[in-house]
MARGU-794655 format. One record per residue (C-alpha): x, z, y; residue in three letters. Coordinates in steps of 0.02 Angstrom, whole numbers, plus 50000, padded with zeros to 5 digits. Layout:
residues N
XZYala
...
//
This chain:
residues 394
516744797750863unk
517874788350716unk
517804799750579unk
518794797950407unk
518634806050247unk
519864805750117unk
519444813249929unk
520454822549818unk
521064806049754unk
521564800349941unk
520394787249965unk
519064784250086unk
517244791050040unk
515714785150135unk
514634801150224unk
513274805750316unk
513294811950491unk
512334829850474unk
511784843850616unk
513134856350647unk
512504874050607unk
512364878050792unk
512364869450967unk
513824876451033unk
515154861651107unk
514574848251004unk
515514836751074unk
517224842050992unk
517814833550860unk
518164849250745unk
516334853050758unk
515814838550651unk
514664837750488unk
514604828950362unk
513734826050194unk
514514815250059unk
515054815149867unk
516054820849782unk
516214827449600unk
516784844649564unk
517484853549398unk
516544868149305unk
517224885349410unk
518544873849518unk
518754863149659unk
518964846349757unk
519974844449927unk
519264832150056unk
520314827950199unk
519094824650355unk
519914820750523unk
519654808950688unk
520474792650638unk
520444779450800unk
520024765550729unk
519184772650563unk
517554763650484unk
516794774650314unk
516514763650171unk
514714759050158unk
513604770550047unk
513084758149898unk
511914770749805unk
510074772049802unk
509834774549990unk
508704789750049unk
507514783050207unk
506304790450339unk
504684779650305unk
503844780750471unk
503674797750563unk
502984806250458unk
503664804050285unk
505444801150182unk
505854793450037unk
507034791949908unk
507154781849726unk
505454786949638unk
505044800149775unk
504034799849944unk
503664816750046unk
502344814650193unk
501324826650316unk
500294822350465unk
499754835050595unk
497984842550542unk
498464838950338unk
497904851950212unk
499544849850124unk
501304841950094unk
500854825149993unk
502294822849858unk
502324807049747unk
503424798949601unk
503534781749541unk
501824780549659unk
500704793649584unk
500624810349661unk
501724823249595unk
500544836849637unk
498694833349639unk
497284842249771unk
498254842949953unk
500064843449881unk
500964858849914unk
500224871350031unk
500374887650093unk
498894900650066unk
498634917450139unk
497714930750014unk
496654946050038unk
497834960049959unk
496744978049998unk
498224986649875unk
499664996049926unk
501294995749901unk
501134997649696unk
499544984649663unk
498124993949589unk
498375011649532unk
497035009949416unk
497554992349333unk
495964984449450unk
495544966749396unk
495644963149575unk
497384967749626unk
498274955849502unk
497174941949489unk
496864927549629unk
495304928849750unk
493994917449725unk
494264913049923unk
495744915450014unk
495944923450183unk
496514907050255unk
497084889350206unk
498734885850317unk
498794867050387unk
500134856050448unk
500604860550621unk
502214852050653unk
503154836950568unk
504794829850593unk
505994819450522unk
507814828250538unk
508884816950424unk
508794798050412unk
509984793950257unk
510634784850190unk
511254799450077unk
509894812450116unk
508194811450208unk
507484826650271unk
505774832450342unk
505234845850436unk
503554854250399unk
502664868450484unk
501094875750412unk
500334888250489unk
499004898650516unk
498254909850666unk
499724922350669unk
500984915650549unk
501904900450478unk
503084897750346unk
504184881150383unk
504814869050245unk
506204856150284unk
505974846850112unk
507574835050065unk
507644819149969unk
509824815249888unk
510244797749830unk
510554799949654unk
509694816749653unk
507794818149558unk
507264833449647unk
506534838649793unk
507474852949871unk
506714865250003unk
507144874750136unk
506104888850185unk
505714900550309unk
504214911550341unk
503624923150500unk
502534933350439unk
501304944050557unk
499994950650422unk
499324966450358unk
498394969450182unk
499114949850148unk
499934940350020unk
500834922850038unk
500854910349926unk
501564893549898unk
500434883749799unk
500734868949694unk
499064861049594unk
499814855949414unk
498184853849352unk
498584865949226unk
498214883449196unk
499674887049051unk
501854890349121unk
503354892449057unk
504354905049133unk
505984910249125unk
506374927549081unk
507944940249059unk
508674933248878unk
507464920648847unk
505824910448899unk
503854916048894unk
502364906948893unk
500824914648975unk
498924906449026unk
498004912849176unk
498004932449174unk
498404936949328unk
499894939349419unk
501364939849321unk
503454940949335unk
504484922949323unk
506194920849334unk
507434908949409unk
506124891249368unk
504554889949307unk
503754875149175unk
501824870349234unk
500984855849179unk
502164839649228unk
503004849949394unk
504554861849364unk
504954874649491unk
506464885549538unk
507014895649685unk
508274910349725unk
507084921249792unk
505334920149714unk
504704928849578unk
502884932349570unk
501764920749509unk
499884916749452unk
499174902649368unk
497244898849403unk
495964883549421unk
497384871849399unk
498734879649524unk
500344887149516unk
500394898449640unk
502164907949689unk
502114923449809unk
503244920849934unk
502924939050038unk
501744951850026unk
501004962350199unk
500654979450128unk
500734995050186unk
502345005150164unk
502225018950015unk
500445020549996unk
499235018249862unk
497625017849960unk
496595001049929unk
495954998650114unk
495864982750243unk
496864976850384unk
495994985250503unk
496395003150441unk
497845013150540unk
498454998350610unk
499865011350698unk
500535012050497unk
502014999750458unk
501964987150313unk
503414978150231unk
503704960950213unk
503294955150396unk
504274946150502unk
505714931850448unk
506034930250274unk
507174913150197unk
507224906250027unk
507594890649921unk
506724882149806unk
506584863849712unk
505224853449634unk
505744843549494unk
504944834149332unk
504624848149185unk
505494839449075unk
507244842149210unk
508634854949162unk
507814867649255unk
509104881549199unk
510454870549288unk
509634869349424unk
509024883649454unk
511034889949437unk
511484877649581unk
510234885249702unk
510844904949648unk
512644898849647unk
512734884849786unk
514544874849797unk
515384885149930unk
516344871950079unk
517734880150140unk
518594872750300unk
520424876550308unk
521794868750391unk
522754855350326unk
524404861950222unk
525224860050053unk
524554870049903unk
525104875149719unk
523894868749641unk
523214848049607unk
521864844049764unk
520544846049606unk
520504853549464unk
519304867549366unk
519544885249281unk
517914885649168unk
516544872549117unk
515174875748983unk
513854864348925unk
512474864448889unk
511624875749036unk
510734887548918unk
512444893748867unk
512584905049023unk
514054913349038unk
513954931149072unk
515864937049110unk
517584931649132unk
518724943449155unk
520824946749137unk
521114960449003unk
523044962648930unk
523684950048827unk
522284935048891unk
520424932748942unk
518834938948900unk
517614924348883unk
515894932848857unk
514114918148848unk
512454920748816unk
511204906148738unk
509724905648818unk
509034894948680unk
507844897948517unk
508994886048417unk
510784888648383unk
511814877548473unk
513804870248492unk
514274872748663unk
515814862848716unk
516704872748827unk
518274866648932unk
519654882348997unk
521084875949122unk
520694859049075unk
520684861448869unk
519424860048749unk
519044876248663unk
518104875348456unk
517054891248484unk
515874887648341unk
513924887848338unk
512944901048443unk
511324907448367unk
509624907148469unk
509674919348584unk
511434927748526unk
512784933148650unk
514394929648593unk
516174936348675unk
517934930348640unk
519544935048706unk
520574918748731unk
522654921148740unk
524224912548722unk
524964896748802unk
523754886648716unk
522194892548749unk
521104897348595unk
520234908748503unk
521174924448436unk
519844938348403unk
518004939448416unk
517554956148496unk
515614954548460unk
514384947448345unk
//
């Protein structure tokens, strides 16, 4: 089917042919996908024109190309993902040495006796790692969904003998990350899951409300949006439990116990009783270097572009164009909001240093001044040129 795509700019942009979300009439031309590139403002937008063209031919994509090496395996600039039926793990390199070391990243079920509030009594047990796990999932299923040449994608089931969590891992040209798509069926009781990555370190940075906090191996602890271990950096939307032990990061993805009850017992006890967590459960998450913006990162996964198809008609406003954009990504804004007389523009850094942030409203640069570690600052911002009129808060 000729297929065109035009960018806000009205030329041609090359694309990838994707999978449409489902299977119904795939044969009509308004049911296409596509992936391609395209650059959007800070809090704005970028129209794409996409239509059946007779005749049309997409420029060629002249990036980095993502490929499917074999069947088993993708790659992408410095990165190579590959799983074979049987495999203890996903086996993720850069620049040719692995990126994680043991298996690569796997998918562990844990013994987990505790109910529904850990240990009652602050047990050793119920917040620290077992020395052996209840099983060791192993590649059931691979596939390659995506051939390039701007993404590669491949499908990985691990499993176990009543559940499995699948991964469809994705390699971008021009992107140094691995992005992941999960999605876990869970048929457990007195269980934990966990995604485990071996950093070969024991020590993580996490990120926390306000700020970041460094802890060693004591047991099962809160993270926020990414995580810092060794040479591997982490983020999701959706995970935030972790552990750190003989080498591993280890994330808990669900957690089979019984519903309101603090009884430490097995899975064999009143198997009639419910417990939470089973069944389908779908996250997000990325690998990247440690050294990565993870706080930028980890903002694109909670606050994904949104693709809106519409119908093709005249507008107000330019075919791009962008409201709000503030760099560095520990400035974090925190509000926006119309009050009388203009905007309040309130921004939190995330930082221990003090820091400029260069901030851009309605296509203006705005001279906010320097933002001490930590320090939320809040500004209302009026008047046909847009600046700085009254700081509401130190």
């Amino acid at each position: 089917m000729p297929l065109r795509l035009r960018g806000a700019d009205g030329k041609d942009l090359p694309f990838q042919r994707i999978e449409t979300e489902h299977r119904a009439m795939p044969g009509l031309p308004w049911r296409f996908r596509v992936l391609a590139p395209l650059s959007i403002p800070g809090l704005g937008w970028s129209v794409a024109d996409l239509g059946w063209v007779e005749g049309a031919k997409a420029p060629a994509w002249t990036g980095p190309a993502a490929t499917a090496d074999g069947e088993h395996a993708i790659a992408c600039g410095a990165w190579r993902v590959a799983a074979k039926p049987g495999d203890a793990g996903i086996a993720i390199t850069r620049d040719g040495k692995p990126f994680l070391g043991g298996d690569g990243l796997q998918a562990r079920l844990d013994e987990d006796r505790f109910g529904s509030w850990g240990g009652m009594g602050e047990e050793p047990e119920s917040f620290n790692a077992p020395a052996e796990p209840r099983e060791r999932w192993r590649v059931a299923q691979v596939q390659v969904r995506e051939h390039g040449p701007l993404r590669a994608a491949l499908w990985v089931r691990l499993a176990g003998t009543h559940s499995r969590l699948d991964l469809e891992l994705r390699l971008e040209s021009g992107r140094d990350v691995v992005d992941i798509q999960a999605r876990a069926c869970l048929d457990e009781r007195s269980a934990r899951l966990r995604l485990v990555l071996p950093t070969g370190s024991d020590e993580a940075t996490y990120a926390t409300p306000g700020a970041t906090l460094k802890r060693g191996p004591i047991g099962e602890v809160p993270g926020g949006r990414w995580v810092r271990c060794g040479e591997v950096g982490f983020a999701s939307d959706a995970l935030y439990s972790y552990h750190t032990v003989r080498g591993e990061l280890a994330a808990t993805v669900a957690r089979a116990t019984r519903y309101a009850d603090d009884r430490v017992v097995g899975p064999e006890f009143e198997p009639w009783r419910p417990v939470q967590d089973t069944g389908e459960s779908r996250f997000t998450c990325l690998l990247a270097p440690a050294d990565a913006d993870l706080g930028a990162l980890a903002e694109e996964l909670a606050q994904p572009v949104q693709a809106v198809p519409v119908a093709v008609r005249k507008g107000d406003l330019p075919r791009r164009g962008g409201v709000l954009d503030v760099s560095p990504a520990t400035v974090r804004v925190l509000a926006l909001r119309p009050v009388r007389g203009g905007v309040i523009l309130r921004v939190h850094n995330e930082a221990a240093a003090a820091v400029t942030p260069k901030i851009r409203w309605q296509g203006k640069s705005l001279a906010l001044g320097k933002i001490p570690g930590g320090a939320i600052r809040t500004w209302k911002l009026a008047g046909g040129k847009p600046k700085v009129v009254d700081l509401l808060t130190g």
